[in-house]
C-alpha positions as CSV (number, residue, x, y, z in Angstrom):
1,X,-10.7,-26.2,-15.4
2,X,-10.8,-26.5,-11.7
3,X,-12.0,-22.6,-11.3
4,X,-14.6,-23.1,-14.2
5,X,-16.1,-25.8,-12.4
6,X,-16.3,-24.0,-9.1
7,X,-17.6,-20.9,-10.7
8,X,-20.7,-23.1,-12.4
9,X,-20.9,-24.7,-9.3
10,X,-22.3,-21.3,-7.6
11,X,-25.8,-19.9,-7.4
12,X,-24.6,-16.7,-9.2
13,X,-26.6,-13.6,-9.3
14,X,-27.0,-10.0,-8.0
15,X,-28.7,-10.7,-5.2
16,X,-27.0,-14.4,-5.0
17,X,-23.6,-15.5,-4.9
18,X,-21.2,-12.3,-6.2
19,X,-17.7,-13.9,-7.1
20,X,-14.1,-12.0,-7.9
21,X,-11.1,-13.1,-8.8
22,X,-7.4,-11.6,-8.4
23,X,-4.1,-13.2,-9.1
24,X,-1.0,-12.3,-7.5
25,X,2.8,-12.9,-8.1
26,X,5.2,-10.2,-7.3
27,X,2.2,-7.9,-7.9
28,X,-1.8,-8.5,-8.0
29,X,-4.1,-8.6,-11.3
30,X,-7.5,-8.5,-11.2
31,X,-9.1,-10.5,-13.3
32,X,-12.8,-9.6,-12.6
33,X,-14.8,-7.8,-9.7
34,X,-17.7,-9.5,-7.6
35,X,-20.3,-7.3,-9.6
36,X,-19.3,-8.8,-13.3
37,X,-21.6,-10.6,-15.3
38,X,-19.3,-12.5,-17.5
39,X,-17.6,-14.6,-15.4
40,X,-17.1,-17.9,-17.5
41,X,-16.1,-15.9,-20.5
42,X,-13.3,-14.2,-18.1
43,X,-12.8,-17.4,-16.0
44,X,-11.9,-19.3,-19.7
45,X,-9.2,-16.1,-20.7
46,X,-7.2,-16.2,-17.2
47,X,-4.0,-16.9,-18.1
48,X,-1.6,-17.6,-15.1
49,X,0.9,-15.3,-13.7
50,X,4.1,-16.1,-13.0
51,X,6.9,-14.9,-10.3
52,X,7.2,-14.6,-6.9
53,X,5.1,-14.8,-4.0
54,X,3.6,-11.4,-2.3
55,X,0.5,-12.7,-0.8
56,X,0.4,-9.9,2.1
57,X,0.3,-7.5,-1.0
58,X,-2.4,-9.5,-2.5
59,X,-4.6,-9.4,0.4
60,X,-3.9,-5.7,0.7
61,X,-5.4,-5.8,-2.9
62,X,-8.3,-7.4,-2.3
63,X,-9.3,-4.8,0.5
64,X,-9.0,-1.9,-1.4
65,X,-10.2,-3.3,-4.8
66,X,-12.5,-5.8,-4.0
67,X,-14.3,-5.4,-0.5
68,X,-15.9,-2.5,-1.6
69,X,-19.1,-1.3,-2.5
70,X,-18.0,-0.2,-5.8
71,X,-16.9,-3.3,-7.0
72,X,-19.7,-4.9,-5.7
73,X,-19.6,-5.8,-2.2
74,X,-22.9,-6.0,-0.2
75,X,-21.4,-5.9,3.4
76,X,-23.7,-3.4,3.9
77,X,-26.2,-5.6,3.6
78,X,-24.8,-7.7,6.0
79,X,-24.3,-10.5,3.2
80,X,-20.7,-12.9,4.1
81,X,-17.6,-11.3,3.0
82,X,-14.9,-14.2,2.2
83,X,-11.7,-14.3,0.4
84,X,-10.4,-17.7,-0.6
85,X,-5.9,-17.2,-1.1
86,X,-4.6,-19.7,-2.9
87,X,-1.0,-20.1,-2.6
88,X,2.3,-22.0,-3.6
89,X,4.6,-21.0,-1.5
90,X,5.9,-18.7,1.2
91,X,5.4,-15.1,1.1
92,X,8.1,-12.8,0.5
93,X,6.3,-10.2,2.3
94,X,4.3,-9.5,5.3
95,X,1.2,-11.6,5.4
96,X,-0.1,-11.5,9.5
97,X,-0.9,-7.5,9.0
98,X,-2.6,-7.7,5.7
99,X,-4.5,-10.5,6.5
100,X,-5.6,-8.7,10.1
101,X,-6.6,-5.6,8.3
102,X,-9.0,-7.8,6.0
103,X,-10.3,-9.6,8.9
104,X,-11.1,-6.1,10.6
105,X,-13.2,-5.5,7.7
106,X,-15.4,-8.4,8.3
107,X,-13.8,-11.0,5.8
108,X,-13.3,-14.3,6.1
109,X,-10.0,-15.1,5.3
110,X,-9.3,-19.1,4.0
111,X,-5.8,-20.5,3.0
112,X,-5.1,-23.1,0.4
113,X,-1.3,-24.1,0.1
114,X,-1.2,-25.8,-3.8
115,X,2.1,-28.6,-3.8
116,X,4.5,-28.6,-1.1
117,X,3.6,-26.2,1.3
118,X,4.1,-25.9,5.2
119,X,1.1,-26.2,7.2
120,X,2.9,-23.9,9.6
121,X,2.8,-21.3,7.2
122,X,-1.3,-21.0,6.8
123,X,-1.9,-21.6,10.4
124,X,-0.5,-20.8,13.7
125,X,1.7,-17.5,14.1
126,X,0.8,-16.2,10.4
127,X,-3.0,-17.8,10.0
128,X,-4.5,-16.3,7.5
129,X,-7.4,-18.7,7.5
């Protein structure tokens, strides 16, 4: 309900807002690409994943699946390239290189730790944000 809200809450359009959406346990999923059109309709069939935590993998993910031009990325166009994580708990792999690599790139990298998380681990030494 919470994403479905967000996702109306956008200006969403081709040459607007572009929004993706990947979900990640021990492996990534993609769910939809910033250039689909049928957002709500996915949005409402998203059925959580469950597992472990690789968030370094995930972020790998999102650079090579996501933050391109094929899947709809306009960093060309010099239009904002961010990537919201949103996370439960620590890693179980690398996350500081992953998250460096994306930033390279020109994305905006933002951390959300769901339940009991420590702040240490989205900030400081492994900041992903």
């Amino acid at each position: 309900m919470f994403l479905r809200r967000f996702v109306e809450g956008l200006d969403i359009g081709s040459d607007k807002v572009r929004v993706g959406l990947a979900q990640f346990s021990d492996q990534p999923k993609k769910e939809f690409l910033l250039a689909d059109k049928t957002l709500l309709e996915k949005v409402d069939q998203i059925q959580q994943l469950h597992g472990g935590t690789a968030t370094g993998t995930a972020i790998s993910f999102l650079q090579t699946k996501f933050f391109t031009k094929s899947a709809g990325s306009r960093a060309d166009q010099r239009v904002p390239q961010i990537a919201v994580v949103l996370t439960d708990g620590d890693s179980l792999d690398d996350v500081v290189i992953p998250a460096n690599e994306l930033r390279k790139h020109g994305v905006l990298v933002y951390a959300i730790g769901l339940g009991e998380i420590k702040s240490n681990k989205l900030t400081g030494r492994v900041s992903i944000s």
